[in-house]
Each structure stands twice: as C-alpha cells, then as structure tokens.
VOLOTI-293729 format. One record per residue (C-alpha): residue number from 1; residue in three letters; z, x, y. Coordinates in Angstrom, 3 decimals. Example, Ala and Ser with C-alpha at 12.3 -4.5 7.8 and 13.67 -1.06 7.14 Angstrom:
// VOLOTI-293729
@k:1	r:Ala	z:7.800	x:12.300	y:-4.500 $
@k:2	r:Ser	z:7.140	x:13.670	y:-1.060 $
// end
This chain:
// VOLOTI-293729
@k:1	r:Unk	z:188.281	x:276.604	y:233.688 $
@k:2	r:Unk	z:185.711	x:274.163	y:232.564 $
@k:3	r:Unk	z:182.604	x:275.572	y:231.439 $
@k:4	r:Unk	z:179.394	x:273.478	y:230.211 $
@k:5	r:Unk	z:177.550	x:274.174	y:226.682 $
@k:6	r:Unk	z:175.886	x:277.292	y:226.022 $
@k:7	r:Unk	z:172.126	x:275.430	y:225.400 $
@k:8	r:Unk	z:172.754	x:273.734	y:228.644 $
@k:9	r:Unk	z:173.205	x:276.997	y:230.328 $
@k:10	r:Unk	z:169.784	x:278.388	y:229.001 $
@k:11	r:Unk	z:168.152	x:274.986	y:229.751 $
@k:12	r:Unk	z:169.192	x:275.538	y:233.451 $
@k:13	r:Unk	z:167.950	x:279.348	y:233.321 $
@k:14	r:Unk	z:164.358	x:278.244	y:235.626 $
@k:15	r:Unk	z:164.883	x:278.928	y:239.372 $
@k:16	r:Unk	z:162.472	x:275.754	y:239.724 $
@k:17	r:Unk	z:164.230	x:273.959	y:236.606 $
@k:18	r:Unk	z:162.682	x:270.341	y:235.941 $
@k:19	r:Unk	z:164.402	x:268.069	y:234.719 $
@k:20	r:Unk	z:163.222	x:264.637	y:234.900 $
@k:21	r:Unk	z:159.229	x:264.458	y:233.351 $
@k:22	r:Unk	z:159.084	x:261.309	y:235.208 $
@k:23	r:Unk	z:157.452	x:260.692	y:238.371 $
@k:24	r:Unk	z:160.289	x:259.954	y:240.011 $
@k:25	r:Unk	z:160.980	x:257.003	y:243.032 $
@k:26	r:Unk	z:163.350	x:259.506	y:243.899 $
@k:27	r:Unk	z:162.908	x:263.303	y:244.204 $
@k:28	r:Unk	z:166.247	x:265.609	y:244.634 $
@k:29	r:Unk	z:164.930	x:269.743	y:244.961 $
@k:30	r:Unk	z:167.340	x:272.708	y:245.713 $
@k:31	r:Unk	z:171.113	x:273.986	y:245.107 $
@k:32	r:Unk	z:170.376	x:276.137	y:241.605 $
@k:33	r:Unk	z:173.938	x:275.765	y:241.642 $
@k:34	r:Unk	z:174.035	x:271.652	y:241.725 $
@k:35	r:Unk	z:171.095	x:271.526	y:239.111 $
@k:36	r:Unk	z:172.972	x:271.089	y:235.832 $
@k:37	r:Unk	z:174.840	x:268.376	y:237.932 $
@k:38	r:Unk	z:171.973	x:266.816	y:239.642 $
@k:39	r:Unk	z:170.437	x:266.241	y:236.178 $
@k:40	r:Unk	z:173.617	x:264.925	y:234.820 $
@k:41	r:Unk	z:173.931	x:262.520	y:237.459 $
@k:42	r:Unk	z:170.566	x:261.399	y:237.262 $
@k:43	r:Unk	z:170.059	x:260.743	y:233.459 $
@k:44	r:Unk	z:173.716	x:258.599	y:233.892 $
@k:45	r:Unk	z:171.957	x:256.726	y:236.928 $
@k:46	r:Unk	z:168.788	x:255.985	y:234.935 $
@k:47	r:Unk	z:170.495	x:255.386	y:231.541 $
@k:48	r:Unk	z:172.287	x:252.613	y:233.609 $
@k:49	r:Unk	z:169.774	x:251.347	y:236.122 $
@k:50	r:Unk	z:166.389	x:250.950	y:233.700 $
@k:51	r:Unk	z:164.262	x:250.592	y:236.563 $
@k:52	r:Unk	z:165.089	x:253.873	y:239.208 $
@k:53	r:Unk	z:163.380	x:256.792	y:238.302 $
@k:54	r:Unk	z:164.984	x:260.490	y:239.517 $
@k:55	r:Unk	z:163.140	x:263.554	y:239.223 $
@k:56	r:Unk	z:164.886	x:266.720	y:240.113 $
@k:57	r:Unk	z:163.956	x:270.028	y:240.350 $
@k:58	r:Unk	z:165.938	x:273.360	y:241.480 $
@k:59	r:Unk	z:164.996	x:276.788	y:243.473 $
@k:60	r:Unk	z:167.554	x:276.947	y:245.274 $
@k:61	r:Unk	z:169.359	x:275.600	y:248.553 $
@k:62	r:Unk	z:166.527	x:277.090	y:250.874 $
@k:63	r:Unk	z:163.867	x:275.836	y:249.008 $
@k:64	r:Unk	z:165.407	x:272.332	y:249.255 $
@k:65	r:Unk	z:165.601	x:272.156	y:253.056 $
@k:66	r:Unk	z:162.253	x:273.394	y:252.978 $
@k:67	r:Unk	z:161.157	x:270.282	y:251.157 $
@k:68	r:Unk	z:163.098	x:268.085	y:252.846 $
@k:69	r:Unk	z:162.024	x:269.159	y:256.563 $
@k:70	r:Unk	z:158.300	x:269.057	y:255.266 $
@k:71	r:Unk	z:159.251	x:265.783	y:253.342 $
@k:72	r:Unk	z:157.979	x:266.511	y:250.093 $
@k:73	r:Unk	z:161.783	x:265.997	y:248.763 $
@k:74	r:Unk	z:164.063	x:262.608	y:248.991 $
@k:75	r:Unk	z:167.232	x:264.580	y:248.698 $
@k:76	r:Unk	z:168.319	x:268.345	y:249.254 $
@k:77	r:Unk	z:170.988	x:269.231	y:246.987 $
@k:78	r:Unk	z:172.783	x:272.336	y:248.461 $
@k:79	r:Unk	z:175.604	x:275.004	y:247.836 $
@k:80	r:Unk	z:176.548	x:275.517	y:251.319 $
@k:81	r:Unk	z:176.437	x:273.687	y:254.892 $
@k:82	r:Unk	z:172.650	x:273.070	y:256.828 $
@k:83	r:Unk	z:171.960	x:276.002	y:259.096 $
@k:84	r:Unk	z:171.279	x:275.033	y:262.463 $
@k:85	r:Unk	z:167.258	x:276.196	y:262.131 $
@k:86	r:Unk	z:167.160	x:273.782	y:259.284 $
@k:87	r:Unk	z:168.608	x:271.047	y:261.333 $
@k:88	r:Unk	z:166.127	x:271.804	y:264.560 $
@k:89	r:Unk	z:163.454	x:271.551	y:261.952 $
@k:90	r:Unk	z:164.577	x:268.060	y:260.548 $
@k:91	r:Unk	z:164.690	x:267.178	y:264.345 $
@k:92	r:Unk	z:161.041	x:268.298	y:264.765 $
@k:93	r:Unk	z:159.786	x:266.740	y:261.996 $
@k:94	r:Unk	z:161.499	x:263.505	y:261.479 $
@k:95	r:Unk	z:163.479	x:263.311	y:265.077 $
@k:96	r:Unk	z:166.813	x:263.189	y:263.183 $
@k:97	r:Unk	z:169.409	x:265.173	y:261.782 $
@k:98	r:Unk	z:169.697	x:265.724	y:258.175 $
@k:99	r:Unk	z:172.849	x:263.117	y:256.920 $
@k:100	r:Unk	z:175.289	x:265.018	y:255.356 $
@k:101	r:Unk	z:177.237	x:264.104	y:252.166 $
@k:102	r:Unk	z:180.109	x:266.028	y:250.309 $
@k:103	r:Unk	z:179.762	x:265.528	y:246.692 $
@k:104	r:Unk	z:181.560	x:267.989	y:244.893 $
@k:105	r:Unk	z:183.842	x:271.044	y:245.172 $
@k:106	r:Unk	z:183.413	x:274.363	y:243.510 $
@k:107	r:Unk	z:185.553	x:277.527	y:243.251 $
@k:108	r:Unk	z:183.069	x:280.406	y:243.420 $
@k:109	r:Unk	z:183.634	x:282.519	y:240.981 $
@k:110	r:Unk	z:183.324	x:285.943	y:240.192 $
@k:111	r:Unk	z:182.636	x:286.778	y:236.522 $
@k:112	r:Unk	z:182.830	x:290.204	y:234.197 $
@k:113	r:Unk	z:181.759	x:290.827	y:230.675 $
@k:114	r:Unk	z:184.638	x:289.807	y:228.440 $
@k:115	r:Unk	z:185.387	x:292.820	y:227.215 $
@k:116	r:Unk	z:185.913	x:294.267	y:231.070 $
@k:117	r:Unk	z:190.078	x:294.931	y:231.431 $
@k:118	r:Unk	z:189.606	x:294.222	y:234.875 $
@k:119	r:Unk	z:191.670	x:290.959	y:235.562 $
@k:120	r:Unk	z:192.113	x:290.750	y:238.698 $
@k:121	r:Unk	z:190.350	x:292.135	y:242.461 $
@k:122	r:Unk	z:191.022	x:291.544	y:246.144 $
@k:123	r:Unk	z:188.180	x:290.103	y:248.144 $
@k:124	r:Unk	z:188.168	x:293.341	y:250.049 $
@k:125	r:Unk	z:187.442	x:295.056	y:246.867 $
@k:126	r:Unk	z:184.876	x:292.421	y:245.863 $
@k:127	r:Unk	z:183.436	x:293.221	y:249.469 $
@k:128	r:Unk	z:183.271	x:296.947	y:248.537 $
@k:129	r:Unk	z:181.531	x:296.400	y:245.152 $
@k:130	r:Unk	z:178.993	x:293.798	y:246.427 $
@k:131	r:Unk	z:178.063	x:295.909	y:249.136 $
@k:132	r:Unk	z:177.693	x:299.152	y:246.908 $
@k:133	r:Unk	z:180.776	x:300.807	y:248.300 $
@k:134	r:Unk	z:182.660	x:301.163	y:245.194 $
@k:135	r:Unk	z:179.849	x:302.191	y:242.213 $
@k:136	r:Unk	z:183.011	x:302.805	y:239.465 $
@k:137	r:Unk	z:185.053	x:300.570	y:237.827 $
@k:138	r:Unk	z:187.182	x:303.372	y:237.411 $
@k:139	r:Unk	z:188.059	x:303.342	y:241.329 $
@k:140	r:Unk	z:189.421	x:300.006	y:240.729 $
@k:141	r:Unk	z:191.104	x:300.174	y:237.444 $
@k:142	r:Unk	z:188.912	x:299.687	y:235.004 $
@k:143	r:Unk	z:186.899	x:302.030	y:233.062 $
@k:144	r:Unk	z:184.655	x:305.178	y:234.040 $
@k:145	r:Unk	z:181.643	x:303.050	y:233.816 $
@k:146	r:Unk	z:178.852	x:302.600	y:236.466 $
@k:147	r:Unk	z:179.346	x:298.668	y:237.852 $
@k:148	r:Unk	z:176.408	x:296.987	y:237.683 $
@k:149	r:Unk	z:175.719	x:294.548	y:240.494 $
@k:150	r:Unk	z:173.670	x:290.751	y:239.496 $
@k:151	r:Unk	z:173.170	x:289.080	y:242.532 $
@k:152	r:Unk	z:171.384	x:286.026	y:243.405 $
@k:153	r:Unk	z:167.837	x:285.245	y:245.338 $
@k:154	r:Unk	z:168.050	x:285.242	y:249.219 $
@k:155	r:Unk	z:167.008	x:281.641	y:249.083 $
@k:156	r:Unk	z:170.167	x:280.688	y:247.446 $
@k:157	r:Unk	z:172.793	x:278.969	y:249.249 $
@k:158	r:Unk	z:175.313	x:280.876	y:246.737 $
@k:159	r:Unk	z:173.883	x:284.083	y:247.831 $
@k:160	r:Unk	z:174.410	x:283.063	y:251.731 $
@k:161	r:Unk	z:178.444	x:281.462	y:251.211 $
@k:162	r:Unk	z:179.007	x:284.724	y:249.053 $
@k:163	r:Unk	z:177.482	x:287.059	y:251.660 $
@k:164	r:Unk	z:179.421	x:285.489	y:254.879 $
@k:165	r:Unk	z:182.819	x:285.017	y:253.330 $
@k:166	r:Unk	z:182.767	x:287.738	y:251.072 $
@k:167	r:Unk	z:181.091	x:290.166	y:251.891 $
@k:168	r:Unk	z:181.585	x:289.324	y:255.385 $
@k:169	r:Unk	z:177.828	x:289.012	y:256.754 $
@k:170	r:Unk	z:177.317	x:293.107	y:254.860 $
@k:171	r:Unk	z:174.320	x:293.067	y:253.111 $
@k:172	r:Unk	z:174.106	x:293.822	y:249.513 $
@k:173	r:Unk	z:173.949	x:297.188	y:247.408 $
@k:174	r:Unk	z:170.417	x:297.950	y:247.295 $
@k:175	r:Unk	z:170.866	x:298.644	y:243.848 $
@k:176	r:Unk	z:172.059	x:294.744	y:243.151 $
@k:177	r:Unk	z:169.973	x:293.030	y:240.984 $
@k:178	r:Unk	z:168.512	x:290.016	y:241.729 $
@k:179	r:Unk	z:168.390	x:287.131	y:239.352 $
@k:180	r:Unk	z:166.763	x:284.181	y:239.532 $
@k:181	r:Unk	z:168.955	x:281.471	y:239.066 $
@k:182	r:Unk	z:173.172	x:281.103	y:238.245 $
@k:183	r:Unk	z:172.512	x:280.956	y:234.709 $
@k:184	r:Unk	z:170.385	x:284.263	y:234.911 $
@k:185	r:Unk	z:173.798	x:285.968	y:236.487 $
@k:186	r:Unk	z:175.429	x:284.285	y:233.233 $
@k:187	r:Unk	z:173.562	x:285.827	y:231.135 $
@k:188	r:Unk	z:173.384	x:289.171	y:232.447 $
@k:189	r:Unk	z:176.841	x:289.478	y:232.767 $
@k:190	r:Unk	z:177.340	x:288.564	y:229.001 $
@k:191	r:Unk	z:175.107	x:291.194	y:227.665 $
@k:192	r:Unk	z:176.150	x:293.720	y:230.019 $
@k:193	r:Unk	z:179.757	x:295.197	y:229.823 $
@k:194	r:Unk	z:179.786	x:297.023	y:233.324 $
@k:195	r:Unk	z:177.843	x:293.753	y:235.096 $
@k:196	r:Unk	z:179.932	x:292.129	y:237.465 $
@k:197	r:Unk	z:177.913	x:288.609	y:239.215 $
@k:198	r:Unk	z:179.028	x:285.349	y:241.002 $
@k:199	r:Unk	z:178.395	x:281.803	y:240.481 $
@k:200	r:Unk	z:179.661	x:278.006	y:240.510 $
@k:201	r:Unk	z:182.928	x:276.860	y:238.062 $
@k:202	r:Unk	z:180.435	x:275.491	y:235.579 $
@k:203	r:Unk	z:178.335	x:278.416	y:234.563 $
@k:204	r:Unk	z:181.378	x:280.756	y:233.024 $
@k:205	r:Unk	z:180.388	x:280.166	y:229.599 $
@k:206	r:Unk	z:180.145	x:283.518	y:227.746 $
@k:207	r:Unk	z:181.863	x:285.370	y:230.454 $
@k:208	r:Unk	z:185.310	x:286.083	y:231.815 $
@k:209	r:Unk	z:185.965	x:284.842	y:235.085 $
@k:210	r:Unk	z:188.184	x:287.099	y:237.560 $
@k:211	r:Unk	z:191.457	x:285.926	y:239.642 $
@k:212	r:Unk	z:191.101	x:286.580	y:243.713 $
@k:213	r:Unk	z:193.376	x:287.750	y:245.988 $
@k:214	r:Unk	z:192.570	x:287.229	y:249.675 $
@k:215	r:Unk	z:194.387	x:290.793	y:250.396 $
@k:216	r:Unk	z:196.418	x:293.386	y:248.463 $
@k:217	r:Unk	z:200.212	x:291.615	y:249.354 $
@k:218	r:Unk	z:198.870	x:287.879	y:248.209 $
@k:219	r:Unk	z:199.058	x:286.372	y:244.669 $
@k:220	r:Unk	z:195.638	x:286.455	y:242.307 $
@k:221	r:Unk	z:194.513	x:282.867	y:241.672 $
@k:222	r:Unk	z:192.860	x:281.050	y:239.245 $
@k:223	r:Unk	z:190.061	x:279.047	y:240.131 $
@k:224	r:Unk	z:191.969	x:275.573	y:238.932 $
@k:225	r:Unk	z:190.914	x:272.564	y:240.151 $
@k:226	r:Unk	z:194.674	x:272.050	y:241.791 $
@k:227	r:Unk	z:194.106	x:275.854	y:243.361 $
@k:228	r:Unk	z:190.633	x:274.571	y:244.660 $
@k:229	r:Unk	z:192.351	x:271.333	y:245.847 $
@k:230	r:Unk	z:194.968	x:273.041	y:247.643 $
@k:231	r:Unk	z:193.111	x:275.789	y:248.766 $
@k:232	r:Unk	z:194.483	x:278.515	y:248.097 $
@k:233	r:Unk	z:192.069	x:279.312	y:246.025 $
@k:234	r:Unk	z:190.240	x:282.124	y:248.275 $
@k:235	r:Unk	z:186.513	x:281.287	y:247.738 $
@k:236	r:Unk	z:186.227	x:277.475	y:247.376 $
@k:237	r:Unk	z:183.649	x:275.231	y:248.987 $
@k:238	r:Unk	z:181.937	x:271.922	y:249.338 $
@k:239	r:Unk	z:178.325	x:271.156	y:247.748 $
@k:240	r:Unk	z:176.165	x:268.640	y:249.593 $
@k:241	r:Unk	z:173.688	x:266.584	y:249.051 $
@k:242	r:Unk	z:171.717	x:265.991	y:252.296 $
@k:243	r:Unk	z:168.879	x:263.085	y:253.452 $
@k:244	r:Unk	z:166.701	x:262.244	y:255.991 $
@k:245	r:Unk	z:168.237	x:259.164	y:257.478 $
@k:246	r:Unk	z:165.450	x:257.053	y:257.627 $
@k:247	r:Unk	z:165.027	x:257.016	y:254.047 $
@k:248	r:Unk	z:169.136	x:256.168	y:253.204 $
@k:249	r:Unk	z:168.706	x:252.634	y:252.473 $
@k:250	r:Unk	z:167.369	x:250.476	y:249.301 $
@k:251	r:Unk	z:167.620	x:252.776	y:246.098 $
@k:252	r:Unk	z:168.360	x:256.227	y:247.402 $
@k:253	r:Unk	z:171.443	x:254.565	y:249.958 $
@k:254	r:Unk	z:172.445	x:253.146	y:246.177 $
@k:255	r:Unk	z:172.311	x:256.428	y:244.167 $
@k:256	r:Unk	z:174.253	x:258.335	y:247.094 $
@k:257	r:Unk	z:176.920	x:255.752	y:246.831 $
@k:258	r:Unk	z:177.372	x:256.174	y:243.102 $
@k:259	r:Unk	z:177.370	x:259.582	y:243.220 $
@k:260	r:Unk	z:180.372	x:259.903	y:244.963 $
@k:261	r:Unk	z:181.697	x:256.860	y:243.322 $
@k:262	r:Unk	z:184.913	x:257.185	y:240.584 $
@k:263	r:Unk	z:182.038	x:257.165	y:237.785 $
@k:264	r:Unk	z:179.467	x:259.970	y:239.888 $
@k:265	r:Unk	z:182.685	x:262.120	y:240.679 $
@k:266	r:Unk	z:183.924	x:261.502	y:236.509 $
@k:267	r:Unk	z:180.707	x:263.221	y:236.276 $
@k:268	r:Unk	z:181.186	x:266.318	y:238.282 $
@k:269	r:Unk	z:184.202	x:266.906	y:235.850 $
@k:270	r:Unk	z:182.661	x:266.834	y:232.947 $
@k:271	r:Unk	z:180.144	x:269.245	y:233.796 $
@k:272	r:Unk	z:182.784	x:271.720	y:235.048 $
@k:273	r:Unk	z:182.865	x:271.323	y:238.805 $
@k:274	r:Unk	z:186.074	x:269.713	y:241.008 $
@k:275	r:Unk	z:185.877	x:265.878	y:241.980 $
@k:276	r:Unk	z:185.989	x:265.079	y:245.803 $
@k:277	r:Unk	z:189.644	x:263.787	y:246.953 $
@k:278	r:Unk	z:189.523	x:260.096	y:247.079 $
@k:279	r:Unk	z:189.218	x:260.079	y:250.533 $
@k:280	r:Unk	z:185.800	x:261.323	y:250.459 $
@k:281	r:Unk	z:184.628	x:259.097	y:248.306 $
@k:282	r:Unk	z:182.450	x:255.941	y:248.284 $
@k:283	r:Unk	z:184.204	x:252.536	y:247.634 $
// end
C-alpha cells in the first residue's frame, strides 16, 4: 500500500492543520483524513494558476459542515456522506442542498505496531475489539498483551464510517483513546506494540496495516487499489468534497473540475489514496 513521507505525516499531526498562510479566495475546512490531500491539491492548483489563492485547514468532517452551513468555509472536504441534519441546515441557511462531489476512494484501514504477529482479523472481531469486547490479543491469536484501543474524535467522519460499518452503530470501549487527528492514531500505534487504530490508505507509514475478512469463511484482503476498485475490499469508501451551490461557478466551479480531472486524480495517487474510475471524473 502507498504510504506518504514520514515528515508529511507529523506535518499533518494538528486536528485544525493549516496549510496555506495565505488568505485564501478559496477556503476548504474539514475531513482530517482528506487534509494531506487537500493541501496537495491545492499547492499543484496554485503552483499552476499564479493568481487563485487556497487556504485549507482540517478538524475534521463535522467541523467542516459546520463551516460550511454557517458559511465561513468555500468547500467541506469530508470522509463520509452529509447527514441529513447537515443537509436541513444547508437548507436553512442557504435554501439549498449541499452539491456533492466524489473525489477520491480510500480503503480504511486498520493498523498494528509492526512487530504485532497478528496478520489478519474478521470485521466481527474488529467489532469486538473496538467495542472493548475482546481486551487480549491473546483471544485472537496474538500475544498475552492488553490491546490498546486509539480511536478518533467524535467529530470525525472516520470515526462515524468506522462506527456504522464496523462496529455496527456499538459505541466504543470506554477505555479507547481518543486522538486528535489520523496522524495522531499513526503515531500511537508506532510507539505502542499492543495499540491497534484505524485510518485512511495514506497514513500507514511506520505501521503495519491488517488484511479484513468480512466473516470467518471469506478470504483476508489487502487494501489494493484493484481490491478497493472491485470491492471486495470490506471497508472501502468514497471521500467528498461538498459546496454550497451558489458559490460553484468562476474559480471554485474551476478548482472542483481539476480536482477530479486526470491531473487532480494523478494526485490522489501519489499521496497514497485510490483515483475515482473514469466515469466519475471531470472531462
């Protein structure tokens, strides 16, 4: 799996991550997950546009619909699909619906310390680890070692896919830690030979990502591009960048476009995540 450079991972450590110093003529805030990305794609934009100006901060997929329903954001970048609250709120506020753009795939991963034996787990097992059921990874296979449980924010969008199709709308151990960002996970993980955490494709530098099963009687799979494509990959999803209608036109309608152009979506790979199929993308 792709993975991006280690200094890039502690650069992207902030929850509320700036990365633009500019005062931007366009503002992006959210996904923690997309911010590595979002940056990427806006110093490309601006390195070939001299005139547009992109600020982007992160905090995570809540955050950004926050912003953009009290329009104090251009663009929400998130990690998983508008809730419908969020979309009455864009309704009350700017008597629209959000528009919705696929920019990117992911395979949600599930990483371990590198030294962890453990190569392998069923999502019912991830289920029963997130939630605190299993506390051993001896009960799985591994080691007679407490597990230790890095989780992320409740404002994450991460946190929210994880919780509904993994853990299956349980709520987390209470004795989960909660990080502040993907990179945080990362990093915890690393140091920490019983940790177990989640994250996007992009952010397994340091750590050993684990193969999924949907149940005991399927194959483990990788979290490949082609298994992500396919899906058959158990834990895959769209990210999305979303805007207030009114506002996609001029430069922002421009930067959307090449975003999920050939060169925006040559991008995406680079940094580690999956391009969209062409069929998604802009002409």
């Amino acid at each position: 799996m792709k993975s991006i450079l280690s200094k890039t991972l502690l650069v992207a450590a902030g929850a509320a991550l700036a990365v633009s110093v500019q005062a931007g003529s366009i503002t992006v805030k959210g996904s923690d997950t997309l911010v590595i990305l979002a940056q990427k794609w806006a110093e490309t934009y601006m390195g070939q546009h001299a005139d547009a100006k992109i600020q982007v901060t992160g905090g995570g997929t809540g955050t950004g619909f926050a912003a953009l329903q009290s329009q104090t954001t251009d663009l929400c970048d998130a990690s998983r699909k508008a809730k419908p609250a969020e979309i009455a709120n864009c309704l009350k506020v700017f008597g629209a619906r959000p528009t919705e753009y696929k920019v990117a795939l992911d395979g949600l991963s599930v990483y371990v310390n590198a030294e962890n034996p453990i190569k392998e787990l069923s999502l019912d097992q991830l289920k029963d680890i997130f939630t605190g059921k299993v506390k051993n990874w001896k009960d799985i296979g591994g080691a007679d070692a407490p597990i230790t449980v890095y989780s992320r924010e409740n404002s994450s969008g991460t946190y929210e896919f994880f919780k509904e199709h993994v853990l299956k709308g349980q709520d987390f151990a209470a004795s989960a830690q909660t990080m502040p960002g993907t990179a945080a996970i990362l990093q915890a993980v690393t140091k920490d030979k019983n940790g177990i955490g989640y994250g996007g494709a992009a952010y397994g530098n340091g750590a050993k990502h684990l193969l999924v099963k949907k149940d005991d009687s399927s194959p483990a799979i990788d979290p490949t591009e082609e298994n992500v494509l396919n899906g058959s990959y158990p834990i895959w999803r769209h990210l999305y960048v979303y805007v207030n209608p009114a506002l996609d036109k001029g430069e922002i309608s421009a930067y959307l476009k090449w975003i999920r152009s050939d060169d925006g979506q040559k991008i995406v790979k680079d940094v580690g995540y999956y391009p969209l199929p062409k069929n998604l993308r802009s002409n």
